[in-house]
N, C-alpha and C positions, 0 to 999 in steps of 0.2 A: 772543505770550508776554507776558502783565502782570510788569514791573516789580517786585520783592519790596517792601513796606516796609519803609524802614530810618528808624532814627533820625537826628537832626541829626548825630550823632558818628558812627555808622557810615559816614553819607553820603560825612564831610571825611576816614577813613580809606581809603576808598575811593578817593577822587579823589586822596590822598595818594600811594596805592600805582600809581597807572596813571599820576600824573605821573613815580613812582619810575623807572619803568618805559617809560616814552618816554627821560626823559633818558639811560637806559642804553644804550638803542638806538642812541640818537644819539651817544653817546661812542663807540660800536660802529664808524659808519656814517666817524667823524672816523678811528678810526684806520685804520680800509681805506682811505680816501681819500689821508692821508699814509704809506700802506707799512706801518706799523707792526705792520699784521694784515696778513697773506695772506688769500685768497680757498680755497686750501686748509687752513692753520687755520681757518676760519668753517666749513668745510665735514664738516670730518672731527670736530670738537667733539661730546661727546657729553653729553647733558643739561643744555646748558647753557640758561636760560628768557631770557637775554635774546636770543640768538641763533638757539634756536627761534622765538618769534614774531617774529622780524625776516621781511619781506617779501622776496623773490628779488628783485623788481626793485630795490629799496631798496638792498638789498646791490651789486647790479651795478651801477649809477650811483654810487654812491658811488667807482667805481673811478677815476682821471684820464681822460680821454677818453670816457664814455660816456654821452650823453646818451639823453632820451626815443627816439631811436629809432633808434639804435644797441642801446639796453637791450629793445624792442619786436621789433628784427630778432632777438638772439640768442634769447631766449624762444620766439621762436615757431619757430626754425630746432631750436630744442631742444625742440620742443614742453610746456612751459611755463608752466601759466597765469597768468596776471597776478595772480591772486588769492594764488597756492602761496608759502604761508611757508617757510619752511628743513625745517622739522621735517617738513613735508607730501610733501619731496621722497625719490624713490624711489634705490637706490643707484647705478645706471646714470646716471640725472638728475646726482648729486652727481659721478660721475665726470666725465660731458659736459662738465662746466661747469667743473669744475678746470681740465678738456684744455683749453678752450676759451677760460679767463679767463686761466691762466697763461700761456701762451704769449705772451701779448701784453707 
């Protein structure tokens, strides 16, 4: 798929907006890590865009304790893909993963 042309100004709103849009994720990813956020509020949110395109694994290492594979084991014990962002996930999936983050 070719590229659209865009102008110099379109280009730097562009890159404006998907930096907008990382750093949101990452204020996302800070406050799951200190508590702030549950794993069940991220989960049950609805239409939200910075926490639709947040990544599942992203989300679950951001937790305290869980590293690459720890976050590798439950994904795939939940079968998972590594690729599935939030939004992508089915509602059985979003339960699994409440049951299975929260508890800990």
């Amino acid at each position: 798929m070719a590229l659209p042309n865009q102008t110099d100004e379109e280009r730097r709103a562009a890159l404006e907006k998907a930096a907008q849009a990382r750093h949101a994720r990452a204020e996302l990813r800070a406050k799951i890590k200190s508590g702030e956020v549950s794993i069940e509020e991220v989960l049950t949110a609805e239409d939200d865009p910075v926490i639709d395109k947040l990544k599942v694994k992203d989300m679950i290492s951001s937790l305290p304790g869980y590293g690459k594979a720890k976050v590798a084991k439950v994904m795939e014990e939940l079968n998972i893909s590594e690729t599935r962002r939030v939004k992508g996930l089915g509602s059985r999936q979003r339960q699994d993963l409440i049951e299975r983050l929260s508890s800990k």
